[in-house]
N, CA, C and O of each residue as an XYZ file, in Angstrom:
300
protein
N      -0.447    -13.370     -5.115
C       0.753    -12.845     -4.485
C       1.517    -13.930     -3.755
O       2.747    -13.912     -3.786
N       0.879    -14.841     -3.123
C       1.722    -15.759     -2.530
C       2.378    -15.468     -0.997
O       3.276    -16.124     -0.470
N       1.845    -14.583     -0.570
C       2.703    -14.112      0.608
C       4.441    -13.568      0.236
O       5.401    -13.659      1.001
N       4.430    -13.006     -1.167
C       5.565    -12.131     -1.362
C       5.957    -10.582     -0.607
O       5.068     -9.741     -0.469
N       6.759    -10.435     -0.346
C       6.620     -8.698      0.096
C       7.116     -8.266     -1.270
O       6.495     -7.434     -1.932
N       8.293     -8.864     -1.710
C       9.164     -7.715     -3.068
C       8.345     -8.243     -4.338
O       7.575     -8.985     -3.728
N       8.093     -8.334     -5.257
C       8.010     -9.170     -6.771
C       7.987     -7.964     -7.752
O       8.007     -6.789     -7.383
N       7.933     -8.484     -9.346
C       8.498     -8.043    -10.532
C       6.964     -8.270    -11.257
O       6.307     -9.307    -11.346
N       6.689     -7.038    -11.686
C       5.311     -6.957    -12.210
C       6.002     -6.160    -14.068
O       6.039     -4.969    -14.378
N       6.220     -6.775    -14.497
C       6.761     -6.247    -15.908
C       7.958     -5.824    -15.181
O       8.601     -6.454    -14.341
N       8.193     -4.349    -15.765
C       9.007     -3.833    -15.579
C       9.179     -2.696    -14.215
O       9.762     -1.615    -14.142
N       8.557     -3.321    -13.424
C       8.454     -2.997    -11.929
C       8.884     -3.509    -10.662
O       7.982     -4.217    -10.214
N       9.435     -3.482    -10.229
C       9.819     -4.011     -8.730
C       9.140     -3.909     -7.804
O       9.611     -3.069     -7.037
N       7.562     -4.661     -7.187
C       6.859     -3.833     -6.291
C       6.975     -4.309     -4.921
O       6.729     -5.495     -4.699
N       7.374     -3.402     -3.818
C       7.298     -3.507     -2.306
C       5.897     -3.972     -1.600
O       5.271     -2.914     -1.524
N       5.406     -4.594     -1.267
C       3.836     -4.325     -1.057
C       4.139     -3.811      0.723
O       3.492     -2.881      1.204
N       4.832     -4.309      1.257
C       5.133     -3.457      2.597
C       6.861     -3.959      2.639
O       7.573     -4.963      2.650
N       6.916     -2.345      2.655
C       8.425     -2.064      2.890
C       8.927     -2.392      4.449
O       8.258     -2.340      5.481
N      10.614     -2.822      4.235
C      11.022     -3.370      5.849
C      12.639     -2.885      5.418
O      13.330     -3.000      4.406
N      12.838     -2.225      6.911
C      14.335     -2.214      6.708
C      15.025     -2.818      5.954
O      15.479     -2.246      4.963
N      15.225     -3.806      6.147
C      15.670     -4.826      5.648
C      16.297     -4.819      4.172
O      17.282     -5.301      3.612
N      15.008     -3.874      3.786
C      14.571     -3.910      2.204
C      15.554     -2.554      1.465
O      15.632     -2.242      0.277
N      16.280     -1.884      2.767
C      17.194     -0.816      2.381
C      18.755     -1.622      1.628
O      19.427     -2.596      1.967
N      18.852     -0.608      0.459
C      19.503     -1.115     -0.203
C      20.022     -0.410     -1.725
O      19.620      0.679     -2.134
N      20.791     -1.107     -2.286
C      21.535     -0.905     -3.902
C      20.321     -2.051     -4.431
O      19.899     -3.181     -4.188
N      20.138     -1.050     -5.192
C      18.849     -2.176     -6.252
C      19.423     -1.939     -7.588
O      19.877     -0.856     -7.957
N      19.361     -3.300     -8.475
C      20.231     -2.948    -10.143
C      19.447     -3.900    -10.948
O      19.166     -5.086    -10.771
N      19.150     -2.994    -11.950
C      18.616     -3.935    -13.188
C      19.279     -3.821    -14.347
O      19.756     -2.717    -14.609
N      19.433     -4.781    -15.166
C      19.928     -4.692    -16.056
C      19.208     -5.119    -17.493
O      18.553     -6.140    -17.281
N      19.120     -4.790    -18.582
C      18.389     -4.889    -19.914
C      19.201     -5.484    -20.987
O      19.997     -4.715    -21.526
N      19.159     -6.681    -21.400
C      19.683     -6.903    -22.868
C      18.965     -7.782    -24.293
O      18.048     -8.602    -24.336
N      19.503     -7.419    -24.960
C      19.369     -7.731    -26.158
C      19.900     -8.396    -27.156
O      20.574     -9.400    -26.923
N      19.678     -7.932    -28.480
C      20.856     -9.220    -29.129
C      22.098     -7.732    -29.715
O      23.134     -7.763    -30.380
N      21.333     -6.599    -29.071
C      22.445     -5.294    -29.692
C      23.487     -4.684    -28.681
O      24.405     -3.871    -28.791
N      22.853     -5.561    -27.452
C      23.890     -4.825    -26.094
C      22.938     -5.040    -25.008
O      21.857     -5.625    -25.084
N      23.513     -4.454    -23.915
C      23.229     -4.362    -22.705
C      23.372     -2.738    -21.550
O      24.174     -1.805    -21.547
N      22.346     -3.019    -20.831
C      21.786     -1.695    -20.435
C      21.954     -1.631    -18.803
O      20.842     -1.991    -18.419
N      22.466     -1.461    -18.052
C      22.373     -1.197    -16.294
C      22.184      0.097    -15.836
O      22.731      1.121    -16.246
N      21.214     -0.056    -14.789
C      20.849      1.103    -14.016
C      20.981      0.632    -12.329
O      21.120     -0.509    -11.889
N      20.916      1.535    -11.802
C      20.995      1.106     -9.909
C      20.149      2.388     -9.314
O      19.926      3.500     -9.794
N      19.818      1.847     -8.219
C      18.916      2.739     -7.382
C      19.192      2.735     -6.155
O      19.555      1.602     -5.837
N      19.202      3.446     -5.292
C      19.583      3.479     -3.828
C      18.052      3.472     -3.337
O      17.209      4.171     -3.900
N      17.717      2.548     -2.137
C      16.438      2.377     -1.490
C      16.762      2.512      0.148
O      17.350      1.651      0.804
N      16.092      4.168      0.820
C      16.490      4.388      1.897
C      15.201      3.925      2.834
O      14.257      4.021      2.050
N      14.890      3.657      3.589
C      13.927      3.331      4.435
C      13.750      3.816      5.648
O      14.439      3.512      6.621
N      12.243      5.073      5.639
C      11.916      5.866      6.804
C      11.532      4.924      8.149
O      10.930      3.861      7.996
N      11.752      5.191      8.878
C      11.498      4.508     10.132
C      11.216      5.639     11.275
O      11.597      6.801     11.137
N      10.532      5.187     12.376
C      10.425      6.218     13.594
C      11.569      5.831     14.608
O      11.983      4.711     14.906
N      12.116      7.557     15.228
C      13.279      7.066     16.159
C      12.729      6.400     16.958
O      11.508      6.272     17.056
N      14.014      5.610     18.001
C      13.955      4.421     19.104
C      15.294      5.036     19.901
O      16.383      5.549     19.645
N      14.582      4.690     20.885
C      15.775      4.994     21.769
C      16.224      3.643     22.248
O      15.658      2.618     22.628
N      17.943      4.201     22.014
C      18.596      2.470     22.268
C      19.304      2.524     23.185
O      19.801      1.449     23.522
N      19.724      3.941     24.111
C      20.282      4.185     25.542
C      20.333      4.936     25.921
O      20.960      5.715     25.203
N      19.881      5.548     27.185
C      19.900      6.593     27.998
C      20.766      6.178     29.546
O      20.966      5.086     30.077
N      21.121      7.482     29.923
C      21.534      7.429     31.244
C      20.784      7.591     32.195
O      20.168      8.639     32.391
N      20.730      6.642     32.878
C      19.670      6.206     34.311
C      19.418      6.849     35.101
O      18.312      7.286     35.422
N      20.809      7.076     35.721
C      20.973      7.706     36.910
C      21.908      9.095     36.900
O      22.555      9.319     35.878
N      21.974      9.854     37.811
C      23.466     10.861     37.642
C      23.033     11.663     39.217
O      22.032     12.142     39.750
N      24.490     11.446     39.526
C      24.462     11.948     41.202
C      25.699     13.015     41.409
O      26.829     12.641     41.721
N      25.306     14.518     41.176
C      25.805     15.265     40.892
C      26.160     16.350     42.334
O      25.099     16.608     42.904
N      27.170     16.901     42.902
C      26.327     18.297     43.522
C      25.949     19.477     43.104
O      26.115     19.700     41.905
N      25.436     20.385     43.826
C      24.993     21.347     43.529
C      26.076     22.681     42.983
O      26.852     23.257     43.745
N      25.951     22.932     41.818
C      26.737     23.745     41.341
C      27.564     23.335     39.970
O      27.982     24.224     39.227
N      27.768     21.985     39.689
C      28.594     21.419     39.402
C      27.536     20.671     37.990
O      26.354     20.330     37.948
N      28.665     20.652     36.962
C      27.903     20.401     35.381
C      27.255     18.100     35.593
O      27.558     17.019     36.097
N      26.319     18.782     34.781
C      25.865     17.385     34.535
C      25.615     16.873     33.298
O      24.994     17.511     32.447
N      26.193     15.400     33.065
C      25.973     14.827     31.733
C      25.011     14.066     31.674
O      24.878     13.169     32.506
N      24.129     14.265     30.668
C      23.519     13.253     30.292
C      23.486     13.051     28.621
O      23.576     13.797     27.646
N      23.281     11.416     28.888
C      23.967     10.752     27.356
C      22.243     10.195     26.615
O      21.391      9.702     27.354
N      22.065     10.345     25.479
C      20.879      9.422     25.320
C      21.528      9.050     23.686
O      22.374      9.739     23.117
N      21.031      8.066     23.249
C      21.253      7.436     21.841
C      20.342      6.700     21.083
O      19.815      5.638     21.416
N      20.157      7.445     19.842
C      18.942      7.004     18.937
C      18.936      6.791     17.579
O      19.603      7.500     16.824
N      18.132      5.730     17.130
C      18.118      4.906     16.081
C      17.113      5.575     15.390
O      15.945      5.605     15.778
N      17.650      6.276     14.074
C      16.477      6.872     13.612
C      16.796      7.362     12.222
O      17.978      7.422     11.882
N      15.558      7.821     11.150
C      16.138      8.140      9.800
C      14.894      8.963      9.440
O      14.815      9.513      8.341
């Protein structure tokens, strides 16, 4: 293996560990001496959410609506 993550085993494309990164339009194409052949694949990549901001603080009175904001990275 060589320390590859992606490589081409025949007619295979193999991930051995998938990475964001690795999300993507994937296209192969096939030819011959009679023509030529293309296909494409969409490659989505599961990940666990992260939180990338929340609100800290909030100093509200009593009675009166409160916001809170949070924002997350996730699929």
């Amino acid at each position: 293996m060589g320390g590859h993550r992606v490589r081409a085993e025949g007619g295979v494309l193999v991930f051995t560990t998938v990475a964001r990164s690795d999300e993507g339009e994937y296209s192969v194409t096939a030819t011959n001496s009679e023509g030529a052949s293309s296909a494409s694949v969409r490659v989505r990549v599961l990940f666990p959410p992260r939180i990338v901001g929340i609100t800290r603080e909030v100093m509200v009175g009593q009675g009166e609506p409160a916001h809170l904001e949070c924002a997350v990275d996730a699929r």
